[in-house]
C-alpha positions as CSV (number, residue, x, y, z in Angstrom):
1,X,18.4,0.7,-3.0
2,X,17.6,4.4,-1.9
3,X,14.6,6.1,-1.8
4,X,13.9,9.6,-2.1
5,X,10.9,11.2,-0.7
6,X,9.4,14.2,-2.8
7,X,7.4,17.3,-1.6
8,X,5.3,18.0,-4.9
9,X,1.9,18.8,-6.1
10,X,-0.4,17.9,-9.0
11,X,0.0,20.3,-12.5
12,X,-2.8,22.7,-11.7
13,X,-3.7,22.1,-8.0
14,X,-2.9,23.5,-4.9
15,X,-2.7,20.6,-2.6
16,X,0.9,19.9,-1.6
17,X,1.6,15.7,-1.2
18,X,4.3,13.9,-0.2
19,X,5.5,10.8,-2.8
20,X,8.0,8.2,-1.7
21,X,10.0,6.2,-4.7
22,X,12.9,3.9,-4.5
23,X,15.7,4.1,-7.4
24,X,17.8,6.9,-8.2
25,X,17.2,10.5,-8.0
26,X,17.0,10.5,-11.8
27,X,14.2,7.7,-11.7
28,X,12.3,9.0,-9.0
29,X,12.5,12.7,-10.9
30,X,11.1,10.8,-13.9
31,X,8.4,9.2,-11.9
32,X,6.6,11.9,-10.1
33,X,6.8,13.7,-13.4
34,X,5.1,11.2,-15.0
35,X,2.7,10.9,-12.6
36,X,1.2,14.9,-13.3
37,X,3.5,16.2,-10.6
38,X,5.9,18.8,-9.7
39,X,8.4,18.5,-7.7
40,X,9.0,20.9,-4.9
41,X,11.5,19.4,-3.1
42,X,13.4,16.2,-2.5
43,X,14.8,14.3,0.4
44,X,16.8,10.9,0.9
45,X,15.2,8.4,3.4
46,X,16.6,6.0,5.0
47,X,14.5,2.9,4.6
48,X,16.1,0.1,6.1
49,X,12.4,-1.8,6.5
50,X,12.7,-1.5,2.4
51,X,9.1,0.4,3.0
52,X,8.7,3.0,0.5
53,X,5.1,4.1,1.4
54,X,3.2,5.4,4.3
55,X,1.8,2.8,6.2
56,X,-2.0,3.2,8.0
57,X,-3.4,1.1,10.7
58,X,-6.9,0.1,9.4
59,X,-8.6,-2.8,10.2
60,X,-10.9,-3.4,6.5
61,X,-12.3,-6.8,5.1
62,X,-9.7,-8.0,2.4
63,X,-11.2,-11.1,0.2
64,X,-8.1,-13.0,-1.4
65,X,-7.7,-16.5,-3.1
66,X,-4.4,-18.3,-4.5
67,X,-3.5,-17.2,-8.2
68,X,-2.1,-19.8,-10.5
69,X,-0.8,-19.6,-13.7
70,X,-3.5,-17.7,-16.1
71,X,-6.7,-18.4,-14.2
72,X,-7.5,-17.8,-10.2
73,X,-7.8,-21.1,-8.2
74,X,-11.1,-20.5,-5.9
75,X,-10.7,-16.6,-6.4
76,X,-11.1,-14.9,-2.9
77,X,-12.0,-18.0,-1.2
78,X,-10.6,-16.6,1.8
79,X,-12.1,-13.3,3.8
80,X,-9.7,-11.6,6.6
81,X,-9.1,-8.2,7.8
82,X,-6.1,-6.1,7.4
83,X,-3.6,-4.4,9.7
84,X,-2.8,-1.7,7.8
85,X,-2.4,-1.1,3.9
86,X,0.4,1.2,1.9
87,X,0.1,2.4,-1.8
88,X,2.2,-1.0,-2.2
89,X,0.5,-3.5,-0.2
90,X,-1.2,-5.0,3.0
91,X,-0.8,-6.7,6.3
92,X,-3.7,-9.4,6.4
93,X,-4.1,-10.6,9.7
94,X,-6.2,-14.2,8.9
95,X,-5.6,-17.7,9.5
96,X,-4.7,-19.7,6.5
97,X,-0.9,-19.8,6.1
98,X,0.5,-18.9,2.8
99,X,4.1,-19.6,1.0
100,X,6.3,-16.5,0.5
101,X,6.4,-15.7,-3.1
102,X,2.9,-17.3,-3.9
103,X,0.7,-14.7,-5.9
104,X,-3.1,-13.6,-4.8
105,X,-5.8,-12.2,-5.9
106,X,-7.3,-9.8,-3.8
107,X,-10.2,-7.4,-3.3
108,X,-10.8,-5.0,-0.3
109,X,-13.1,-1.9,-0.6
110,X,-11.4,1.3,1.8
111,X,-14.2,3.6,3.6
112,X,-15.7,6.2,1.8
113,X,-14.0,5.6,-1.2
114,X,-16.6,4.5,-4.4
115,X,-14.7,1.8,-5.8
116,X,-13.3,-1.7,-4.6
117,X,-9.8,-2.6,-5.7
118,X,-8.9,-5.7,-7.2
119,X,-5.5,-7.2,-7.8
120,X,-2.7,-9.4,-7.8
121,X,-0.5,-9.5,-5.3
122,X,3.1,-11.4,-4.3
123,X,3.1,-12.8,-0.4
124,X,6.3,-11.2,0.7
125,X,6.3,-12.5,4.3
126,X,4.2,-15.1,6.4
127,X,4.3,-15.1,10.0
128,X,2.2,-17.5,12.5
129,X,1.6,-16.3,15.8
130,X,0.0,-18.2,19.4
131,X,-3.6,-19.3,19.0
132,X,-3.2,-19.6,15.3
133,X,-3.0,-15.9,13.7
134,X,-1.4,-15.4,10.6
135,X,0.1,-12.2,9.3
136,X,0.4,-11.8,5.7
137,X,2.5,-9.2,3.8
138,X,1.5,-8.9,0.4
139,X,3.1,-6.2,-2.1
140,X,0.5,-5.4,-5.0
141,X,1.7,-6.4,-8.7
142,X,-0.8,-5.0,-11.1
143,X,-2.5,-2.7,-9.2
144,X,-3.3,0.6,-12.0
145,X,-1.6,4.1,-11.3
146,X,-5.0,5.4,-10.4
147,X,-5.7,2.7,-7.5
148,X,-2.3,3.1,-6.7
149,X,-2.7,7.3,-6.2
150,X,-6.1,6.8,-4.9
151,X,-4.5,4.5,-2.1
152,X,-1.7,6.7,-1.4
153,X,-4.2,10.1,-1.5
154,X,-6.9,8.3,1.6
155,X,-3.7,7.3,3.5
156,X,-2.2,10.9,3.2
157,X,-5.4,12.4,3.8
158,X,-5.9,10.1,6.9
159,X,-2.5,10.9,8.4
160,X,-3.2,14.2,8.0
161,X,-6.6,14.4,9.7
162,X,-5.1,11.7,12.7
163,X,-2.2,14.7,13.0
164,X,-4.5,17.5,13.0
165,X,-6.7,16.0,15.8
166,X,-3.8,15.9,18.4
167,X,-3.2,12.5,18.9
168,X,0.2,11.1,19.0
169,X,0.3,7.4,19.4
170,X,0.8,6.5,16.1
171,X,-1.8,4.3,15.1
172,X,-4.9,5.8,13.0
């Protein structure tokens, strides 16, 4: 699948941002559109990882429990901490194993931002490391177009301060 990066800013405002979105051109030109956008320009990434958003190394509490069928079993049960987050999901770094494909809830609250966010999400990938560490990747499933541009505005706006202090080792 490709994905196009676009230079564009909201109807209105001044602040230029950048929004990735796999599909095709056509899609992703609907998309951003939809999303009170203009497009200012457009690039094809090469995403071989599959990622499609930025990705920021933060370590924040993440609260989670298994999800099955129309009711939570022992909702957020288990607390971790994450490795970083995207606009699509997280790396939880815990210690309680999980199937891939197995749905979540999940609840994590970023600095300086008002509200929590609470969602479903799928467990894409489950690795166990020495002395027990697991690494969850979760991809959000109903996470609302308004967490979901929140997200992707702090981790922008983080990137951008971490590039305008100098530093260069790629972790925020």
């Amino acid at each position: 699948m490709a994905a196009y990066k676009y230079i564009a800013k909201k109807h209105g405002g001044d602040s230029i941002e950048s929004i990735m979105y796999a599909g095709s051109e056509e899609d992703a030109r609907k998309k951003i559109i939809e999303l009170g956008y203009i497009p200012e320009g457009i690039e094809l990434i090469n995403t071989p990882d599959r990622r499609i958003h930025e990705r920021l190394d933060i370590a924040v509490p993440v609260w989670f429990g298994v999800f099955k069928s129309a009711r939570p079993v022992n909702s957020f049960s288990s607390q971790a901490v994450t490795k970083n987050i995207s606009a699509g999901g997280l790396l939880i770094v815990g210690h309680k194993a999980m199937a891939a494909g197995g749905l979540l809830c999940v609840r994590f609250t970023l600095p300086q931002m008002p509200q929590s966010i609470e969602c479903l999400a799928r467990v894409v990938r489950c690795d166990s490391l020495p002395g027990g560490e697991v690494h969850l990747a979760v991809c959000f499933v109903n996470i609302t177009n308004d967490e979901r541009n929140a997200l992707n505005h702090y981790i922008i706006e983080k990137m951008n301060e971490h590039n305008t202090s100098g530093e260069t080792d790629g972790n925020i």
